[in-house]
N, C-alpha and C positions, 0 to 999 in steps of 0.2 A: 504494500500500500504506500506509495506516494506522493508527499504532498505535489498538489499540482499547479499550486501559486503560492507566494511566500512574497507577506503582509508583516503588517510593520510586527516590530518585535518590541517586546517589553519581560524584565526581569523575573522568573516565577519561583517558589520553592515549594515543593511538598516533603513530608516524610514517605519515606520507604522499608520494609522489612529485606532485604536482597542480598545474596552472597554476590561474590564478580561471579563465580562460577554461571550463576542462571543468566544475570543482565548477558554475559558474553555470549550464552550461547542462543539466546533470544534475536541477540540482534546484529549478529557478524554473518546471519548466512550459512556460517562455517559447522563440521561436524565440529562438536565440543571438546577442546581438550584438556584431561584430567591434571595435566599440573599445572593449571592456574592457580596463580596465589588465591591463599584464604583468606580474603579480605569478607569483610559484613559491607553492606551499602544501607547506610541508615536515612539517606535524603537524599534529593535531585534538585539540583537548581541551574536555571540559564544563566545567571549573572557569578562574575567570581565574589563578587563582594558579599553575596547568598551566600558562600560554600562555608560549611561548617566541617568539624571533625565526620567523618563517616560518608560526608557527601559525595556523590556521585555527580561530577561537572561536564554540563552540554554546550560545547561551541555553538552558537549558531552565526550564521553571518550574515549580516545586517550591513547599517552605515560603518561601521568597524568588525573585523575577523574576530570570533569568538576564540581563537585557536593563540590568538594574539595573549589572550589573558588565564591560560591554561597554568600559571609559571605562580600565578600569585590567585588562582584556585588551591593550588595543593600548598601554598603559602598559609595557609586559611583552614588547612584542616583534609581539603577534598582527599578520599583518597584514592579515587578513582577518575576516570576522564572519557569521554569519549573523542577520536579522532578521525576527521577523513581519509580516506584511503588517499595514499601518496600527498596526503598534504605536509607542505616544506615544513612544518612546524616539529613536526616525525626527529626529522633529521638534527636536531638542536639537542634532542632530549638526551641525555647517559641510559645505559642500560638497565639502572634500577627504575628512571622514572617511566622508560618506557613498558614496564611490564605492568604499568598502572593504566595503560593506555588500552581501551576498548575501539579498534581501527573498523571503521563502518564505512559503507558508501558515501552515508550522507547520516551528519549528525540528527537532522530534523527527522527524516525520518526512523531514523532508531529512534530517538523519543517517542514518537508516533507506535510504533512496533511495541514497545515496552509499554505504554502504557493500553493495549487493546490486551496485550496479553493480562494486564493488571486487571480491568476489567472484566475479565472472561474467566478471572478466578472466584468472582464473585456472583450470588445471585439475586440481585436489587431489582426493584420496577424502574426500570430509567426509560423517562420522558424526555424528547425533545422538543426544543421549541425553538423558532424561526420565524420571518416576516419581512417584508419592506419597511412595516414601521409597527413599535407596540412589542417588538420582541423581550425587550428587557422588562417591561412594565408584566407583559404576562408573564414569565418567567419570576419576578419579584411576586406576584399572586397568586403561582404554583408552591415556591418555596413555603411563601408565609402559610399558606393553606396548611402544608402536609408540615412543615414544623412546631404548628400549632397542636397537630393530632397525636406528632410522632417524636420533637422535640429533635434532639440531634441525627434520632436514626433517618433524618432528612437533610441531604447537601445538595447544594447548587449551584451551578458555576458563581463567580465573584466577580462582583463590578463587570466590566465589559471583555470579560477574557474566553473570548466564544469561536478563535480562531485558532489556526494548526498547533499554535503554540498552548493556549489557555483549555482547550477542551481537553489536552492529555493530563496537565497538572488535575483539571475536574477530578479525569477519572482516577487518577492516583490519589484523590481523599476517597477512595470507595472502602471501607472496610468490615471486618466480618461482621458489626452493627448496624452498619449501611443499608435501610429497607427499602429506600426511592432516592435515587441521584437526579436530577432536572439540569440536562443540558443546553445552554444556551447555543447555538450554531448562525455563525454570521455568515457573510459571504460578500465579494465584489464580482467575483469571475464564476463560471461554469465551471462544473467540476470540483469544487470546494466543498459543497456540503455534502456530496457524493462520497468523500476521503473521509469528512469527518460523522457521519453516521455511520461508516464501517468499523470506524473505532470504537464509539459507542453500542452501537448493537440495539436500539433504542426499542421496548415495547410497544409507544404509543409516541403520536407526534401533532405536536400543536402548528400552525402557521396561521400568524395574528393578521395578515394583510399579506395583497401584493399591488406594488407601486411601482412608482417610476426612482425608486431607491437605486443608485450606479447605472442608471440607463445607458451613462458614458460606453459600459462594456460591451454591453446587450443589445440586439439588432429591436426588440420588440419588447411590450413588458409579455408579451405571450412566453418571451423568451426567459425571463425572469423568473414567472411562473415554473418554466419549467426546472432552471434551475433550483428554486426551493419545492419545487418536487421531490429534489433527488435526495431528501429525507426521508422518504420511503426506500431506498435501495438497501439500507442495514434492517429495515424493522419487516417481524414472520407474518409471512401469509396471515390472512385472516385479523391481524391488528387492527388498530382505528387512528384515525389522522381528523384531526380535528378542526374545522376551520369558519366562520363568519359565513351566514347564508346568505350575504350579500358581496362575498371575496370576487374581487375582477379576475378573469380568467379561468375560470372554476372548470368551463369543459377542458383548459389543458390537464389540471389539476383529477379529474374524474377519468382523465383518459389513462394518463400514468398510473393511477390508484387501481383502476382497472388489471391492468398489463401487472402490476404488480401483487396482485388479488387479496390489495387495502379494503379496508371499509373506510368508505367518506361520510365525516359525519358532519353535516352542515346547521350550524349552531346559532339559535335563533335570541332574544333579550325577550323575548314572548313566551318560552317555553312552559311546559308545567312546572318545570324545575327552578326556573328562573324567571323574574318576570319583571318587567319593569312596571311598576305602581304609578308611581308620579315622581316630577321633576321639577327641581327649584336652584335658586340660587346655592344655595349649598350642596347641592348632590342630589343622588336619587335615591330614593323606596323602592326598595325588593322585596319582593317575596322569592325565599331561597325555600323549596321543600314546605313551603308554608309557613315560614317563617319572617314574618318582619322583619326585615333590616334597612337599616342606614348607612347607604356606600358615601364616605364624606368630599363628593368631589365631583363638580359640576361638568363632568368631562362623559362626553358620548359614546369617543373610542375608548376610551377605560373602561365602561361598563361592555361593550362587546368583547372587549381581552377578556374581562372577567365573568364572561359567560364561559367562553373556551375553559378557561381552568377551572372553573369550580363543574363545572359538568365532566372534567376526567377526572379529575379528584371525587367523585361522585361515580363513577362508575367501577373505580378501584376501590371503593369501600370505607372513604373517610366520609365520618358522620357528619351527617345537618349541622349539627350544634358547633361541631368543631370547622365547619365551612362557613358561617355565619358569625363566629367569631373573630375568625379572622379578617374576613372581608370586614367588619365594624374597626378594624383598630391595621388596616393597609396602610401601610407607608412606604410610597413610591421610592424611588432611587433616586437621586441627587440629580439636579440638572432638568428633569422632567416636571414641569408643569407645577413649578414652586411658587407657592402665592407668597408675595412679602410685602403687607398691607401697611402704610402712613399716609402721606400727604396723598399718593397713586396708590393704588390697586398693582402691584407688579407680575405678570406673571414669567418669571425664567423657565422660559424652556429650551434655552439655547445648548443644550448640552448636543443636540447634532438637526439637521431640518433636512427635510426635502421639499416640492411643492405638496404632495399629500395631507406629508403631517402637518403642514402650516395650516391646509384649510382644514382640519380635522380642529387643530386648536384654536382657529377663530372660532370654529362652532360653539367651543366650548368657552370664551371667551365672551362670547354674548351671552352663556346660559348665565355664566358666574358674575355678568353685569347688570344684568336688568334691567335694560335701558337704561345706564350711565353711559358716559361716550364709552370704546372699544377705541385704541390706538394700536395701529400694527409699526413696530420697529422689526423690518424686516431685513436682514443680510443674506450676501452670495448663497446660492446653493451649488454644490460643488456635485462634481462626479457625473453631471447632464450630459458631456460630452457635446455634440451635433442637436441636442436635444434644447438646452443650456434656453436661448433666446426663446423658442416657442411654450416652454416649460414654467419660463419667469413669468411669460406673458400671459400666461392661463392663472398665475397665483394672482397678479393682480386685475387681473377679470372678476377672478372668485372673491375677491377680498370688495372690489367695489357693490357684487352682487351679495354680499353679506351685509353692506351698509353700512359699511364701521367707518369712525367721526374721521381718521386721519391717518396715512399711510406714509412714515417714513423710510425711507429704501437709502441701503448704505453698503457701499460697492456696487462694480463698475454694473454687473451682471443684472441688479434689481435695478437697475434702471427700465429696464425693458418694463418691471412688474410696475414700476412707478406713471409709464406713462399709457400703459393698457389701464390703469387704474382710473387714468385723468381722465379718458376717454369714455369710461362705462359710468361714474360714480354721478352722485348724486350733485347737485350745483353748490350745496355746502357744504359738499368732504374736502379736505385736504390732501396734498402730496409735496411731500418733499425728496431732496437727493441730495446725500452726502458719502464720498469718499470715509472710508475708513479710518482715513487716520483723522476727519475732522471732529474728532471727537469733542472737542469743547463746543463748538458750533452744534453740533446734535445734539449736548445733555443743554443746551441754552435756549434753543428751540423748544424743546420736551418739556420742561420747564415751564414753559406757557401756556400747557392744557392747563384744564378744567380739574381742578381739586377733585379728588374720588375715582377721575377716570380709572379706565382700567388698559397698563398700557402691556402689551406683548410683545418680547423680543425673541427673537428667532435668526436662527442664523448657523451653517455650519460650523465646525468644531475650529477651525481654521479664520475664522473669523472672530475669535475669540468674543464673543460677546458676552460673555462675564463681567470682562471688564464696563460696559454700557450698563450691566445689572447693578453694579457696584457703584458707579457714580450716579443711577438715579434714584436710588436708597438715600442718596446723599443731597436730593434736588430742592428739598423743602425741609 
C-alpha cells in the first residue's frame, strides 16, 4: 500500500509495544532475520525533537530530509530509525548505529505498513468519516457521542490529523481497551482516501457533504464525489455508509456503493429518530428517540452532521440517553463557527472556507441574527484552481441572495465575489474591497457597523484571518 500523494507534514508521537524484530520484518519486505538486535520499541515519532528513550524514528521528507535529523533522534533516546533504501545518509553512519537502522523503500510508507498491521491486531468498531465540508465537526459528534457512552474505550483522530501521516499515528492509539476508533480521512487528490481506508479497515463510513472543496484537482465535483467514495474500498460487503439525503452527486455515490455491495443510507433531520422541532436564534429542538433536546447552535449544517452520527451511533447500540447527552453539552472544534459576543456579534469561522461552506454559514448567520444586520468579511478561497473566478462569483451571488446588510471581500480572488455581489444585492447593501495586508483600513471600516451586528469572517487557512478575528474583539 502506497501513499499516492504526500501532503504537508507535521510532527506526531504515539506509544508503541514492538520488538525491532516485528517492526523489521513488517516493513522491509525482506524474509526476517533472527539476529537482529533485541531492542523493545516503546514509541514512534516523525519529529527528532519527539524521540524519546525506546523511540522508534521516521524520516519523512518534506520542506527538509527527515534523514537529515536521524543523528540527534538517537541523541534523544530513539533507539531505532527507519531509513530509505540507498539513501546517502546510510553511508555516514558507523557500524553500531547502522544496525539501529530499519532500511525501507520509503519511510512513509512503512509507517503506513506498520500501523495497518497495528490495527488488524485489534478488534474495534472503527468508523470513518469524510466530506467536502463538516468533516471534522461530524467527527467531533461521533467522538463526543461514543465517549460519553464509553469514556476512553473511545478515540478519534486529533485536531486535523486525517492524512497519510495523522491516520497511522490514529490507529496506533488503538489498544486492547479500544471498542470504537473514529477516523477522520481528508483528501486533495484521487486516490488518497483509497490508501487511507485500506489502512483502516473501517466498519461503517460517514460523508458529511460533497463540494467544490480542491476542485483545483478535480475535473468535476462528480469527480470528487467519487473520490470520497473511495471510502468504501476498505469497508465488508454489506456495511452502511452514511450520508445527507440531500448530498450533491449521490447517483455517483449509489453507483460505487452498488459495485461495492455498500448499503446507502441516506439521512434525513425529519426522521423518526431524529427530528427537527423548531428553530430559533439559539439553536434547535430535537426530538432524539423521543426525547427532547436542545442542540445549542443556530447552524443548519451542524444539525445535518448531526443526524449522520447520532443515527450510526444508534444503530451500533449507544443509548438515547447517552446520544442526547451528548449532543446537549457538543463542543465544536476550534476555529469553527465561534461566537465571540461584545460590541459585534463575531462569528470565527475562519479556520478553512470554500464557496459551500461560506453559504452554508450565512444561513446560519441569519438564523443566529434575527434580523440584526449579517456582515460577511469574506477572504480568498484557495484550491479552485480554473474554477477560482466563477466559484467567487456564485459566493457573492448567494450572499446578495441571502440579503445580508454588507459584504467585505479581502484578497485579490473575492473581488470577483464582491462585484457579483454589487450586481444582485439589494440598493442598501454594501461592498467593499481590501487587499490583505490592508488590515487597519478593514478593522476601521468594520468599525462603522451597526452595534449588535453580527459580523462573519471566512477565509482560507492561508489567509490567516484570525488575525481580522482578533483585532475586531478589539473594535469597541
Amino acid at each position: 500500500m502506497t501513499p499516492p500523494f504526500k501532503i504537508f507534514f507535521y510532527p506526531v508521537f504515539a506509544r508503541l509495544d514492538y520488538s525491532f524484530f516485528t517492526v523489521a520484518a513488517i516493513c522491509t519486505g525482506k524474509t526476517p532475520q533472527i539476529n537482529l538486535p533485541n531492542i523493545k520499541i516503546q514509541s514512534i515519532t516523525t519529529s527528532s525533537q519527539e524521540a524519546k528513550p525506546g523511540s522508534l524514528f521516521v524520516p519523512l521528507i518534506d520542506k527538509r530530509d527527515g534523514h537529515d535529523f536521524i543523528e540527534d533522534a538517537l541523541r534523544r533516546g530513539a533507539v531505532a530509525f527507519f531509513a530509505k533504501r540507498g539513501h546517502i545518509a546510510l553511508k555516514k553512519f558507523d557500524e553500531n548505529t547502522l544496525t539501529r537502522a530499519i532500511v525501507v523503500d520509503d519511510p512513509l510508507t512503512a509507517l503506513g505498513e506498520l500501523a495497518h498491521f497495528h490495527r488488524m491486531r485489534f478488534t474495534p468498531l472503527v468508523i470513518a468519516v469524510t466530506g467536502s465540508n463538516g468533516k471534522t465537526t461530524t467527527k467531533e459528534m461521533l467522538a463526543q457521542i461514543f465517549r460519553h457512552e464509553l469514556g476512553r474505550e473511545a478515540i478519534a483522530t486529533e485536531k486535523n490529523y486525517n492524512n497519510h501521516i495523522g491516520v497511522p499515528f490514529t490507529l496506533f492509539a488503538i489498544q486492547n481497551s479500544t471498542r470504537v476508533a473514529i477516523i477522520e480521512m481528508g483528501m486533495n487528490h484521487a486516490n488518497e482516501i483509497a490508501y487511507l481506508t485500506r489502512l483502516a479497515k473501517p466498519h461503517a463510513a460517514l460523508i458529511s457533504s460533497i463540494g467544490h472543496a480542491h476542485i483545483e484537482f478535480f475535473r468535476s465535483r462528480a469527480a470528487i464525489a467519487s473520490a470520497k467514495g473511495e471510502v468504501m474500498e476498505g469497508m465488508p460487503a454489506g456495511s452502511h455508509l452514511y450520508v445527507p439525503s440531500d448530498i450533491a452527486e449521490v447517483s455517483t455515490l449509489e453507483r460505487i456503493a452498488k459495485e461495492r455491495k455498500i448499503k446507502l443510507r441516506r439521512i434525513t433531520t425529519t426522521s423518526d429518530f431524529l427530528c427537527v422541532k423548531q428553530k430559533s436564534a439559539t439553536g434547535f429542538l430535537l426530538s432524539i428517540g423521543g426525547i427532547e433536546t436542545k442542540f445549542p447552535f443556530a447552524n443548519a449544517a451542524w444539525v445535518s452532521n448531526l443526524a449522520l452520527a447520532v443515527q450510526a451511533a444508534h444503530d451500533v447500540g449507544v443509548s438515547t440517553q447517552a446520544i442526547q447527552k451528548a449532543v446537549q453539552k457538543f463542543r465544536p472544534a476550534s476555529g469553527r463557527m465561534q461566537l465571540l459576543r461584545g460590541y459585534f456579534t463575531i462569528i470565527d469561522d475562519g479556520y478553512n472556507a470554500n464557496p459551500d461552506s461560506a453559504v452554508a454559514s450565512i444561513d446560519a448567520a441569519l438564523q443566529l441574527a434575527q434580523k440584526k444586520p449579517v456582515v460577511c468579511v469574506f477572504a480568498d478561497f484557495k484550491e479552485l484552481g480554473k474554477a477560482s473566478r466563477q466559484l467567487h462569483t456564485w459566493t457573492g451571488k448567494e450572499a446578495a441572495k441571502h440579503k445580508i446588510s454588507a459584504f467585505y471581500a479581502v484578497g485579490a480572488e473575492m473581488r470577483f465575489a464582491k462585484d457579483a455581489f454589487e450586481k444582485s444585492a439589494d440598493k442598501n447593501a454594501r461592498s467593499y474591497f481590501f487587499a490583505r495586508e490592508d488590515t487597519s483600513a478593514l478593522i476601521a471600516a468594520l468599525r462603522k457597523e451597526e452595534r449588535g451586528s453580527v459580523i462573519l469572517v471566512k477565509g482560507s487557512r492561508s489567509m490567516q484571518m484570525e488575525e481580522i478575528v482578533a483585532l475586531l474583539q478589539k473594535a469597541r
